[in-house]
N, CA, C and O atoms as CSV, one atom per row, in Angstrom:
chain,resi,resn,atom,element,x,y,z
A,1,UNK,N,N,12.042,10.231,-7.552
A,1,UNK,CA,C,11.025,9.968,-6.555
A,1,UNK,C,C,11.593,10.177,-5.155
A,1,UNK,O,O,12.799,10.053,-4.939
A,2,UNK,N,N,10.607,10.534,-4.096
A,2,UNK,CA,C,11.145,10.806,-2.745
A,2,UNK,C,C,11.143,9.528,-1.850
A,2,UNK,O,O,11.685,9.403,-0.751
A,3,UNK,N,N,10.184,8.303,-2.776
A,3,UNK,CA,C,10.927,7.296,-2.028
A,3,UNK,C,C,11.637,6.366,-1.944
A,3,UNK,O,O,11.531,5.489,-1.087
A,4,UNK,N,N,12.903,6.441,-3.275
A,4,UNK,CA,C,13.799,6.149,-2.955
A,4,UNK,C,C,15.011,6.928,-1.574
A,4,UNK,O,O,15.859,6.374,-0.875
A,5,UNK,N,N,14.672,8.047,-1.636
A,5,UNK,CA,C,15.468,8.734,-0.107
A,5,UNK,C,C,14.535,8.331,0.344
A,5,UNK,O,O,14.486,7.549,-0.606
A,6,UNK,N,N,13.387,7.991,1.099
A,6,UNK,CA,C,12.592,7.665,2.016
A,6,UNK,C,C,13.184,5.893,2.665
A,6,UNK,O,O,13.364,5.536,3.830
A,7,UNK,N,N,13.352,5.108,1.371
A,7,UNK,CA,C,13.369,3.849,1.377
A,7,UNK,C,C,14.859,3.316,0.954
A,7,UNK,O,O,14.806,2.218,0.401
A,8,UNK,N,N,16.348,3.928,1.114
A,8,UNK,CA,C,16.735,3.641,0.759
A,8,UNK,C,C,17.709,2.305,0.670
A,8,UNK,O,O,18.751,2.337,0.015
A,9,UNK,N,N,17.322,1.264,1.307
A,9,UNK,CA,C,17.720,0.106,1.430
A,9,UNK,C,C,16.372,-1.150,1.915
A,9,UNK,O,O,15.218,-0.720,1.917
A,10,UNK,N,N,16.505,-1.980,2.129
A,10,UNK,CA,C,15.650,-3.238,2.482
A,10,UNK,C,C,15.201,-2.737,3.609
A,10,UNK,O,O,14.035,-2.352,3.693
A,11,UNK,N,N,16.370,-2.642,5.016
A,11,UNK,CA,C,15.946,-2.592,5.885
A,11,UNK,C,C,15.264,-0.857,6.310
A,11,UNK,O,O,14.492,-0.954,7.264
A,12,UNK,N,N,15.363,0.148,5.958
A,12,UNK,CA,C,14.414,1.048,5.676
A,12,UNK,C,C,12.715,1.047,6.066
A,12,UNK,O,O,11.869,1.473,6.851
A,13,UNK,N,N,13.018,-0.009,4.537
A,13,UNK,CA,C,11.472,-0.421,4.229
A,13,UNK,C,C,11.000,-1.368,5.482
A,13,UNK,O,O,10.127,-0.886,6.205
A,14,UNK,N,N,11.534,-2.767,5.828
A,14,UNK,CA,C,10.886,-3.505,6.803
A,14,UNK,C,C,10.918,-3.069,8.243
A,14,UNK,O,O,10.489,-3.786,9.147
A,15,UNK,N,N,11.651,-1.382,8.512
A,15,UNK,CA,C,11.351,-0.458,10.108
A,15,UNK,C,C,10.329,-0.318,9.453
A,15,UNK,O,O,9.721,-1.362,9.690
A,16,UNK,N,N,9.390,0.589,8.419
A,16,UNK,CA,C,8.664,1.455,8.095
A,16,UNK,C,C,7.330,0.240,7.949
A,16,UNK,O,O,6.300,0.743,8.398
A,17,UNK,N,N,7.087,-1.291,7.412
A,17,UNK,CA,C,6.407,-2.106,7.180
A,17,UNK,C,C,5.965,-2.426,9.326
A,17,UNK,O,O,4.891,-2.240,9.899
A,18,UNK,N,N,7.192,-2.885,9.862
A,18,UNK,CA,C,6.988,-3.035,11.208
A,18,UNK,C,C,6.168,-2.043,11.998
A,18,UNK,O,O,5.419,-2.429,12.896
A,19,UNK,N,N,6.296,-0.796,11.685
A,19,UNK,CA,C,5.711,0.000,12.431
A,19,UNK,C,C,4.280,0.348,11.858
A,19,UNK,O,O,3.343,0.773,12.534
A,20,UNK,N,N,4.262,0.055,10.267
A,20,UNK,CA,C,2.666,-0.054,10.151
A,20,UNK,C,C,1.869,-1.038,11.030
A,20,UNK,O,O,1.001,-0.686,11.828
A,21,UNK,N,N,2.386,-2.746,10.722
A,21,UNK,CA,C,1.823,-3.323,10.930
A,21,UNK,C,C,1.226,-3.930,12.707
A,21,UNK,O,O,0.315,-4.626,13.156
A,22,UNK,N,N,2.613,-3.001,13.329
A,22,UNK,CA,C,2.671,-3.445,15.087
A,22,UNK,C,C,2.900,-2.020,15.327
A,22,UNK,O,O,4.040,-1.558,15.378
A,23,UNK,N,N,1.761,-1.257,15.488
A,23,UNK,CA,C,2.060,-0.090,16.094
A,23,UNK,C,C,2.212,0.074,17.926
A,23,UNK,O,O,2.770,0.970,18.559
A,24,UNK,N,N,1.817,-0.595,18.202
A,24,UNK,CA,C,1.968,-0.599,20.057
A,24,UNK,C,C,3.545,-1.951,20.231
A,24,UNK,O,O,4.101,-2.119,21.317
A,25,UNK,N,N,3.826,-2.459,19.377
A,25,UNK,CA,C,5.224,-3.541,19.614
A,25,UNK,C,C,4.741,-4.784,19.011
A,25,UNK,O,O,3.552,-5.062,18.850
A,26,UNK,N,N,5.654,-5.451,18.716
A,26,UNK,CA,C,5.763,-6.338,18.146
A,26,UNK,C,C,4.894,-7.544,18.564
A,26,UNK,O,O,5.182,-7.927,19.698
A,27,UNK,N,N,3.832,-8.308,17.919
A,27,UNK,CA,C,2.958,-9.130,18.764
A,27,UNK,C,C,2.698,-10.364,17.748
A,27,UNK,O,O,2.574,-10.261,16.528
A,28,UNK,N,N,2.639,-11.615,18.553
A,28,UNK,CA,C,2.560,-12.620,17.188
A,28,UNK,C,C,0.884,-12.652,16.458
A,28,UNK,O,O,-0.262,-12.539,16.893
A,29,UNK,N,N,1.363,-12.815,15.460
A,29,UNK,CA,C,-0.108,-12.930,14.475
A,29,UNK,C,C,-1.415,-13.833,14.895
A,29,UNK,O,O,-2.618,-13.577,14.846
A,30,UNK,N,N,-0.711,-14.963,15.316
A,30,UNK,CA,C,-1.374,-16.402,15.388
A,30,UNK,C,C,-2.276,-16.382,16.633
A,30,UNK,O,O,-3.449,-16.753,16.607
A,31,UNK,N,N,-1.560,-15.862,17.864
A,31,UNK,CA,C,-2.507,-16.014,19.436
A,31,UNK,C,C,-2.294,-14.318,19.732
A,31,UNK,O,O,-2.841,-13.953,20.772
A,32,UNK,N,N,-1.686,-13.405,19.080
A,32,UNK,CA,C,-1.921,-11.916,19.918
A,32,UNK,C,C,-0.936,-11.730,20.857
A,32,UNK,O,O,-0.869,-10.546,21.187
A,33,UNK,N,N,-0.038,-12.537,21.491
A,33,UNK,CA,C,0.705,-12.588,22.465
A,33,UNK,C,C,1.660,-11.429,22.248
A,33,UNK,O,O,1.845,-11.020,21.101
A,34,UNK,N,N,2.206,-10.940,23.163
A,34,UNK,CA,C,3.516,-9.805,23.012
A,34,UNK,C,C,4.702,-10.203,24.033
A,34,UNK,O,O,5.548,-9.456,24.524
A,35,UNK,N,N,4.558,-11.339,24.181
A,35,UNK,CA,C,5.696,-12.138,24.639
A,35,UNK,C,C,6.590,-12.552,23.979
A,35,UNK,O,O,6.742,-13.758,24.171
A,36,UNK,N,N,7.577,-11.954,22.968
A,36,UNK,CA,C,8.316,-12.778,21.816
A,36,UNK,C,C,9.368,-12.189,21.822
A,36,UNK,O,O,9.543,-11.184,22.511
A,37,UNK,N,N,10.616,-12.898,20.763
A,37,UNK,CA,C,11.768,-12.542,21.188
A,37,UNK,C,C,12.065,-13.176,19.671
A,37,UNK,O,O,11.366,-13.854,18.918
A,38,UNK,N,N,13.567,-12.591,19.556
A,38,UNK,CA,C,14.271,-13.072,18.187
A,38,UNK,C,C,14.668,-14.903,18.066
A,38,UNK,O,O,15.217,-15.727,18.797
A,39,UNK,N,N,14.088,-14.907,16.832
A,39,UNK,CA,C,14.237,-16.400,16.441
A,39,UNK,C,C,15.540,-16.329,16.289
A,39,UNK,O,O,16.060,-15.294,15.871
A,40,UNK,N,N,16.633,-18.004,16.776
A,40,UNK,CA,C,17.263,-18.615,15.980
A,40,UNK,C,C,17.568,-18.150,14.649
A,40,UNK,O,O,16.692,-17.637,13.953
A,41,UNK,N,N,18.874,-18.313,14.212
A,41,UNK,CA,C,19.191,-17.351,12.477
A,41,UNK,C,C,18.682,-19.037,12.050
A,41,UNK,O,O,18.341,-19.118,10.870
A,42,UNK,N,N,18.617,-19.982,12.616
A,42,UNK,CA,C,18.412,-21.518,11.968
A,42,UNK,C,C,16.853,-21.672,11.079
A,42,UNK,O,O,16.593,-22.367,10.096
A,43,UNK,N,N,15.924,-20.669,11.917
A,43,UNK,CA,C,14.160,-20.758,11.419
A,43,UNK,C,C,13.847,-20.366,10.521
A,43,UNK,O,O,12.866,-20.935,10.042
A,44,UNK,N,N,14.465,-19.122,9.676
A,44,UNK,CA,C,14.063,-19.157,8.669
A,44,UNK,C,C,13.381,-17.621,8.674
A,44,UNK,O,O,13.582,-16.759,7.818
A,45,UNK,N,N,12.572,-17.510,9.791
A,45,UNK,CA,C,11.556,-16.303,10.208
A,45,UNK,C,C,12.431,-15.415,11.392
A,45,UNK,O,O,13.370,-15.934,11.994
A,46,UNK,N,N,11.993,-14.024,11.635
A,46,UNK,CA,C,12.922,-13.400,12.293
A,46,UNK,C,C,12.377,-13.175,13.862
A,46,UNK,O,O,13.009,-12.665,14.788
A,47,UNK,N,N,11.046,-13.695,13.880
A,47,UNK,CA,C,10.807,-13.867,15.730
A,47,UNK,C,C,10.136,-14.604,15.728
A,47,UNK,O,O,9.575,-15.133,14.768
A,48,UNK,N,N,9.979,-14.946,17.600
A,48,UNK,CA,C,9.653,-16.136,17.755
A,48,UNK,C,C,8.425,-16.197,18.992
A,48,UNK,O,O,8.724,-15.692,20.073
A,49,UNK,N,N,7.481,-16.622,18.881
A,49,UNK,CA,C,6.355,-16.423,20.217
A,49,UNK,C,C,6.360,-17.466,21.180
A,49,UNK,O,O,5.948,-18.626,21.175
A,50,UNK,N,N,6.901,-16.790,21.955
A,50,UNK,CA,C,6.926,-17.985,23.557
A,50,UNK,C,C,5.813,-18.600,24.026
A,50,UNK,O,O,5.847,-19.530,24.831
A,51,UNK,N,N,4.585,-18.013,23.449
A,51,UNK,CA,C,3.005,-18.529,23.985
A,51,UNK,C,C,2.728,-19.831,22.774
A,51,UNK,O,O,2.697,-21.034,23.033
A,52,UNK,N,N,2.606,-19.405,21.863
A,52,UNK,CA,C,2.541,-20.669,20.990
A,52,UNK,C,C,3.459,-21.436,20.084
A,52,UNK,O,O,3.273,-22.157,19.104
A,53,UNK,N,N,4.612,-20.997,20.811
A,53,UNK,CA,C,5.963,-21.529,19.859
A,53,UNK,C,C,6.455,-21.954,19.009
A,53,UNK,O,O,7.255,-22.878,18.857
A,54,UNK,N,N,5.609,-20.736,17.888
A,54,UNK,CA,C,6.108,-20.590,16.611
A,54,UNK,C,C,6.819,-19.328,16.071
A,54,UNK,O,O,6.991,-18.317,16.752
A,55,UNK,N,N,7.226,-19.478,14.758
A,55,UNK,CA,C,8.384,-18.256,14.467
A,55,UNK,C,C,7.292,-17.605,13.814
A,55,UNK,O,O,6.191,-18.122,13.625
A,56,UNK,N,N,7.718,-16.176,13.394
A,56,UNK,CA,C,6.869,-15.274,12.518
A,56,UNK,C,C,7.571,-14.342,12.083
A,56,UNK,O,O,8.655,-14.138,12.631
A,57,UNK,N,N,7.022,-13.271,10.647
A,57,UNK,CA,C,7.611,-12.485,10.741
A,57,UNK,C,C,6.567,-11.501,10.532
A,57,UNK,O,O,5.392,-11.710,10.834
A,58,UNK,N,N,7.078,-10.227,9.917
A,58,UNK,CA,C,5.690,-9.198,9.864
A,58,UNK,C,C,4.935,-9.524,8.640
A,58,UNK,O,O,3.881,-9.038,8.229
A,59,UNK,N,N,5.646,-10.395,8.169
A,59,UNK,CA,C,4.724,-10.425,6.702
A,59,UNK,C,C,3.386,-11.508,6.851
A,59,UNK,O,O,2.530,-11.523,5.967
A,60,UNK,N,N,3.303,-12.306,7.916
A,60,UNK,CA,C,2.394,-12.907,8.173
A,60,UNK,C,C,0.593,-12.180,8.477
A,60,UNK,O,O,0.323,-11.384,9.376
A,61,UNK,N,N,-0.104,-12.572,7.757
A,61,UNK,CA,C,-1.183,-12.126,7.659
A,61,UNK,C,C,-1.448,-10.491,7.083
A,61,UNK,O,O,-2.232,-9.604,7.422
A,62,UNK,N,N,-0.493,-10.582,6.158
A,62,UNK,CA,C,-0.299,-9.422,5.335
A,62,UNK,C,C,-0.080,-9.503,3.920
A,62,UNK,O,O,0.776,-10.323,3.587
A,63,UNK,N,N,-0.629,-8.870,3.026
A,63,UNK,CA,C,-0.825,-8.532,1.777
A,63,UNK,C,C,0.879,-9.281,0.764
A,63,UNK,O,O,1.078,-9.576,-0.414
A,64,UNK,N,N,1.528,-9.306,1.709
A,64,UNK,CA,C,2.897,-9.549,1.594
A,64,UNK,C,C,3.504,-11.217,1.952
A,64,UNK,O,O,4.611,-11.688,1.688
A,65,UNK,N,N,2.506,-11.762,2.536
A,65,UNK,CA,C,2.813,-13.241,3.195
A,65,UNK,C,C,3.242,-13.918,1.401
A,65,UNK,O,O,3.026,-13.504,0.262
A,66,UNK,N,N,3.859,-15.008,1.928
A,66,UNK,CA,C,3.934,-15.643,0.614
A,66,UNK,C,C,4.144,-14.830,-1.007
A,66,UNK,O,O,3.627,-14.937,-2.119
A,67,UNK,N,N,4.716,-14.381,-0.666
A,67,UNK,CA,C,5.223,-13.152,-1.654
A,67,UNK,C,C,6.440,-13.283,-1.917
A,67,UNK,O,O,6.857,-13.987,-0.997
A,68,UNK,N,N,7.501,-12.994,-2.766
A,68,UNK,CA,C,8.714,-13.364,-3.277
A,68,UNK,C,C,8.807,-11.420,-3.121
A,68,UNK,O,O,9.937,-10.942,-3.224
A,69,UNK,N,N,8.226,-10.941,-3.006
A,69,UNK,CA,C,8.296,-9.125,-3.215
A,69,UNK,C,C,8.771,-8.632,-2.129
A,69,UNK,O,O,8.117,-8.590,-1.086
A,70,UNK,N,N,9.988,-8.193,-2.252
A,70,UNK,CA,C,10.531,-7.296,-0.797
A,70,UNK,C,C,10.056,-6.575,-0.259
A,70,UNK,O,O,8.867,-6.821,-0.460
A,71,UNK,N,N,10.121,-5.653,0.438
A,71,UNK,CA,C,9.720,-4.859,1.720
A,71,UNK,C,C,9.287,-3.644,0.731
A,71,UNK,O,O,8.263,-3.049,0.396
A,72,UNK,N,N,10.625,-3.633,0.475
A,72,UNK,CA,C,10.761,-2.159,-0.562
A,72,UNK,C,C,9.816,-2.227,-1.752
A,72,UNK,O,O,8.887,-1.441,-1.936
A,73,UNK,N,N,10.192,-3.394,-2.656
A,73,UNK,CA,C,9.426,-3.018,-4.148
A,73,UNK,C,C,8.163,-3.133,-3.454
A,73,UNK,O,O,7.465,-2.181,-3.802
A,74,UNK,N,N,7.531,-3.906,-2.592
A,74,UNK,CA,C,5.693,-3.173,-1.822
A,74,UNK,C,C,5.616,-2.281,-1.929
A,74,UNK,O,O,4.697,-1.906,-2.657
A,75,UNK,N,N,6.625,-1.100,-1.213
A,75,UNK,CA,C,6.428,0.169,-0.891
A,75,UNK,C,C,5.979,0.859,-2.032
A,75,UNK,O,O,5.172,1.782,-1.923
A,76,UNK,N,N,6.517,0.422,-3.328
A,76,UNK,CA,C,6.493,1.286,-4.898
A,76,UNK,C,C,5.735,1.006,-5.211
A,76,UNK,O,O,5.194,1.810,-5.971
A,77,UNK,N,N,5.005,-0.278,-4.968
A,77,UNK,CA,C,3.821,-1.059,-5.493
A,77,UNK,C,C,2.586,-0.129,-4.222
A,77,UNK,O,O,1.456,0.267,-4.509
A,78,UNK,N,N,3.031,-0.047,-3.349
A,78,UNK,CA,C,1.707,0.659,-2.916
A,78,UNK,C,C,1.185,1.770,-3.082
A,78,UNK,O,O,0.076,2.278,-2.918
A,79,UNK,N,N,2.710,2.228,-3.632
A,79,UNK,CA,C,2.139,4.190,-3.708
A,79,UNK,C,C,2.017,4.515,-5.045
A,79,UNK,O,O,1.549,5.607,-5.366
A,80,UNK,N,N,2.494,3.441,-6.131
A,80,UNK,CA,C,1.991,3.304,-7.389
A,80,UNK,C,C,0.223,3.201,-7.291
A,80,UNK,O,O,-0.442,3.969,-7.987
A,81,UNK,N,N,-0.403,2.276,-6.448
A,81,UNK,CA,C,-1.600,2.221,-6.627
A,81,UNK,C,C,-2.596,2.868,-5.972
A,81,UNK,O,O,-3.765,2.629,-6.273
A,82,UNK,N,N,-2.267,3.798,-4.964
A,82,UNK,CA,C,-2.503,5.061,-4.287
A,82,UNK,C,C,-2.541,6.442,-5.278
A,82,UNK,O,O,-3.395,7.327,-5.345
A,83,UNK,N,N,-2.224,6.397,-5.463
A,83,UNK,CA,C,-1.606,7.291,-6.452
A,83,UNK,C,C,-1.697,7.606,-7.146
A,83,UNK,O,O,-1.365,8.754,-7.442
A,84,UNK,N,N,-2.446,6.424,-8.213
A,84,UNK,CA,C,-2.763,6.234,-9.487
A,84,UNK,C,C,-4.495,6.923,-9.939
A,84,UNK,O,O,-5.378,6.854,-9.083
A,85,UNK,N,N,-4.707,7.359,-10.904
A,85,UNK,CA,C,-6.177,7.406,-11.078
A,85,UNK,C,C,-6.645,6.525,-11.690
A,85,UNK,O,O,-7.875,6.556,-11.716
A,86,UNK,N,N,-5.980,5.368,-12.443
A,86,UNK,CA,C,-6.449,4.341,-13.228
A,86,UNK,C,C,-5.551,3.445,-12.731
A,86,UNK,O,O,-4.613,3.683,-11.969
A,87,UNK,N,N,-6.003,2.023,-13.368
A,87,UNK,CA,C,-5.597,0.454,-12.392
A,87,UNK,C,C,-4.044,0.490,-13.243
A,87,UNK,O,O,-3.663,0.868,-14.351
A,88,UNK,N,N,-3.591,0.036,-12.362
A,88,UNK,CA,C,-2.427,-0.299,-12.283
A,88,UNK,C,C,-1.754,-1.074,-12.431
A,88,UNK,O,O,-1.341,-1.725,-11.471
A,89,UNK,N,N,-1.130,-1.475,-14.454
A,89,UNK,CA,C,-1.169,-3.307,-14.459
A,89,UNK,C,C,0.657,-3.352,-14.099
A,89,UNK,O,O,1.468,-2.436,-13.957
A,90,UNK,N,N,0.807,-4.897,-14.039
A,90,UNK,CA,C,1.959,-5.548,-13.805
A,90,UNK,C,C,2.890,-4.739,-14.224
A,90,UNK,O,O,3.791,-4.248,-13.543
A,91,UNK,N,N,2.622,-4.545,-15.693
A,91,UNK,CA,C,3.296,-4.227,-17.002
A,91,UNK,C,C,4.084,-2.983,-16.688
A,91,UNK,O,O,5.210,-2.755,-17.128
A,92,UNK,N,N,3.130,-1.901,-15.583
A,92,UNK,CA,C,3.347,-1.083,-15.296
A,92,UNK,C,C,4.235,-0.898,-14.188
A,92,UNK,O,O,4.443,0.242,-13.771
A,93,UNK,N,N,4.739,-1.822,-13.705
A,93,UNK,CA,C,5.708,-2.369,-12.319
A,93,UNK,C,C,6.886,-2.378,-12.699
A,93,UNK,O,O,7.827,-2.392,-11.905
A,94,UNK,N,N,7.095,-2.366,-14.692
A,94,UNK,CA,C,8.134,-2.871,-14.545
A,94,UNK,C,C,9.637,-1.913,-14.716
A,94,UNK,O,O,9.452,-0.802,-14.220
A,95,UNK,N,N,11.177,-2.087,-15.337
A,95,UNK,CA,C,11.552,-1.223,-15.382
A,95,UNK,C,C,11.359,0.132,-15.596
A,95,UNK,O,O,11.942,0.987,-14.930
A,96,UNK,N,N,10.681,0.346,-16.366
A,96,UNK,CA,C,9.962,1.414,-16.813
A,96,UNK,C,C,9.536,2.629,-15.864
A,96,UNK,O,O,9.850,3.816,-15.955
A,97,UNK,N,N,8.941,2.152,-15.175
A,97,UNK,CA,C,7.958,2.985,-14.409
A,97,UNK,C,C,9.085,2.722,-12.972
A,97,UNK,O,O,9.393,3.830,-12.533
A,98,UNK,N,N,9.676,1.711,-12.255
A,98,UNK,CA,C,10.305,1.802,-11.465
A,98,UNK,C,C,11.811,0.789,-11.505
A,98,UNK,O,O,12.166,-0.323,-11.111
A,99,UNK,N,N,12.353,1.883,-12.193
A,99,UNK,CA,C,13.910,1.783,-12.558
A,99,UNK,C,C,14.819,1.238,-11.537
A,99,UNK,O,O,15.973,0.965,-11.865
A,100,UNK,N,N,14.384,1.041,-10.248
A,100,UNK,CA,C,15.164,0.750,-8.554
A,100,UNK,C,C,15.001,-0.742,-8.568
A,100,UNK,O,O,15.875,-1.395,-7.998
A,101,UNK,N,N,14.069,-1.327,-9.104
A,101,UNK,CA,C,13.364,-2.534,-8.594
A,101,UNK,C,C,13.955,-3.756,-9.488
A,101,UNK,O,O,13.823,-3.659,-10.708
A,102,UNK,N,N,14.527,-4.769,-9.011
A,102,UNK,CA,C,15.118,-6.303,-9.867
A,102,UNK,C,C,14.393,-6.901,-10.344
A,102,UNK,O,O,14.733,-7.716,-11.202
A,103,UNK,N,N,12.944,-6.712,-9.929
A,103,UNK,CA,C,11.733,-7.752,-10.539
A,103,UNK,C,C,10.537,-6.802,-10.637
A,103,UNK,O,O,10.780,-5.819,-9.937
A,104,UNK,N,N,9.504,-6.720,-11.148
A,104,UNK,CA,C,8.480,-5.797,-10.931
A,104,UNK,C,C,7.393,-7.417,-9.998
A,104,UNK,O,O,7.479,-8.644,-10.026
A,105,UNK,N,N,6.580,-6.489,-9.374
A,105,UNK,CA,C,5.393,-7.442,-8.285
A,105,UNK,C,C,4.427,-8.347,-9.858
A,105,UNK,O,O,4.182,-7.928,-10.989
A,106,UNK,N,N,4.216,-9.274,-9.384
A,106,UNK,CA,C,3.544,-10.130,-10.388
A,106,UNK,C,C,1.764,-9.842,-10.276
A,106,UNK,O,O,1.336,-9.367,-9.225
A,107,UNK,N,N,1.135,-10.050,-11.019
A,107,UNK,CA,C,-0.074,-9.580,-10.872
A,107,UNK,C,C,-1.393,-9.953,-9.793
A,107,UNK,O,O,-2.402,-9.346,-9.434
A,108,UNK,N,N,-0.511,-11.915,-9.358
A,108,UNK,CA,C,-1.285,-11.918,-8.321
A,108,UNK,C,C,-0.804,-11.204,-7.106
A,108,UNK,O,O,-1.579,-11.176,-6.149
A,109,UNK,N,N,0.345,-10.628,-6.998
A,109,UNK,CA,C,1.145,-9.777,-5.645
A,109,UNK,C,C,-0.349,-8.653,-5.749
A,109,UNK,O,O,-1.234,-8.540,-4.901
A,110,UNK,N,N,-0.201,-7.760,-7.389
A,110,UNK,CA,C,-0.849,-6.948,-7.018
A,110,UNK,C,C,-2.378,-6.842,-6.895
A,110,UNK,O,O,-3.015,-5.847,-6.546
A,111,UNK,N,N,-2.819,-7.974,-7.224
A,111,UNK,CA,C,-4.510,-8.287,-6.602
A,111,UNK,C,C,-4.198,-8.481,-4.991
A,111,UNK,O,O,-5.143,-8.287,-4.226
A,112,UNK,N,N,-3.146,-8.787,-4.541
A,112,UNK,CA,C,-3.448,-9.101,-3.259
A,112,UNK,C,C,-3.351,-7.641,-2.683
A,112,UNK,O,O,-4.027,-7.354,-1.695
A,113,UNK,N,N,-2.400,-6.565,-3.367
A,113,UNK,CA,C,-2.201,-5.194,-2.654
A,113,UNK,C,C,-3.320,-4.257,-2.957
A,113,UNK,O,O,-3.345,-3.196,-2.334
A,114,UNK,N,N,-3.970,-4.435,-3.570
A,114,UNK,CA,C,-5.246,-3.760,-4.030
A,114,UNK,C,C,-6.662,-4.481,-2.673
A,114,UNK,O,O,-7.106,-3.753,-1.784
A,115,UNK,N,N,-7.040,-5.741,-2.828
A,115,UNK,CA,C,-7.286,-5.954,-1.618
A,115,UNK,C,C,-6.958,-5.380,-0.208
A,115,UNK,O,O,-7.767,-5.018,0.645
A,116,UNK,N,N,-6.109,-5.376,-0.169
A,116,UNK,CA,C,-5.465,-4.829,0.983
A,116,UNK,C,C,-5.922,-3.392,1.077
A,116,UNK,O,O,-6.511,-3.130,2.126
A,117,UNK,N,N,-5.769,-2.323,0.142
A,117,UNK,CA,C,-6.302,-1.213,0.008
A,117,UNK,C,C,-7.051,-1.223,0.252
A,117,UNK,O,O,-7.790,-1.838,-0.517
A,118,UNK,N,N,-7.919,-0.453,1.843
A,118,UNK,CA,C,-9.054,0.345,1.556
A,118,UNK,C,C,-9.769,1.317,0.685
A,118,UNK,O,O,-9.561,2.490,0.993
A,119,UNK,N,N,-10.392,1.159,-0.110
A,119,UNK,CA,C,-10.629,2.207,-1.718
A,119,UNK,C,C,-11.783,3.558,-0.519
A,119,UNK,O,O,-11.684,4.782,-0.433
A,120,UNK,N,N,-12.665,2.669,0.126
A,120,UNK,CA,C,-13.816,3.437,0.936
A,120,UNK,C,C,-13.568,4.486,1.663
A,120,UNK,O,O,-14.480,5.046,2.271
């Protein structure tokens, strides 16, 4: 596959996730602000918004929030279901189909990435 050279590490994937999700710069989810700066390594989250002074990261209010699924296995999980002409189960996440990945996405990950998909 071309995206393992496309994606080839974590951080790869979360430039390529950042720039989907903040295409004009980095802005917090919660108030819109683009006043923010790197959190503390203590928070947990990797920035921080000076307007409502909380941490965030890009995965907030994304298909990806609350997700145990890295940056990367998304990426396989999204272009698996792009891609696909028929639905796309768990089963199908797993070694098998993507040999790169430590865990395949669990099935509520991928109801949430299908949501996320515009089909229209």
């Amino acid at each position: 596959m071309q995206l393992t050279a496309m994606f080839p590490d974590e951080d790869a994937a979360t430039t390529w996730f950042e720039a989907l999700v903040w295409p004009n710069g980095r802005h917090c989810p919660r108030c819109g602000c683009t006043d923010t700066r790197e959190a503390a390594r203590t928070t947990g989250l990797p920035n921080y918004c000076t307007s409502c002074r909380k941490t965030f990261s890009v995965r907030i209010g994304t298909a990806l929030e609350r997700s145990k699924v890295t940056f990367r296995q998304g990426v396989f999980a999204i272009y698996l279901e792009v891609t696909s002409l028929k639905v796309v189960s768990s089963m199908k996440m797993t070694a098998s189909s993507i040999y790169v990945l430590a865990r395949a996405p669990t099935t509520r990950s991928l109801s949430r990435f299908k949501k996320a998909i515009d089909y229209t």
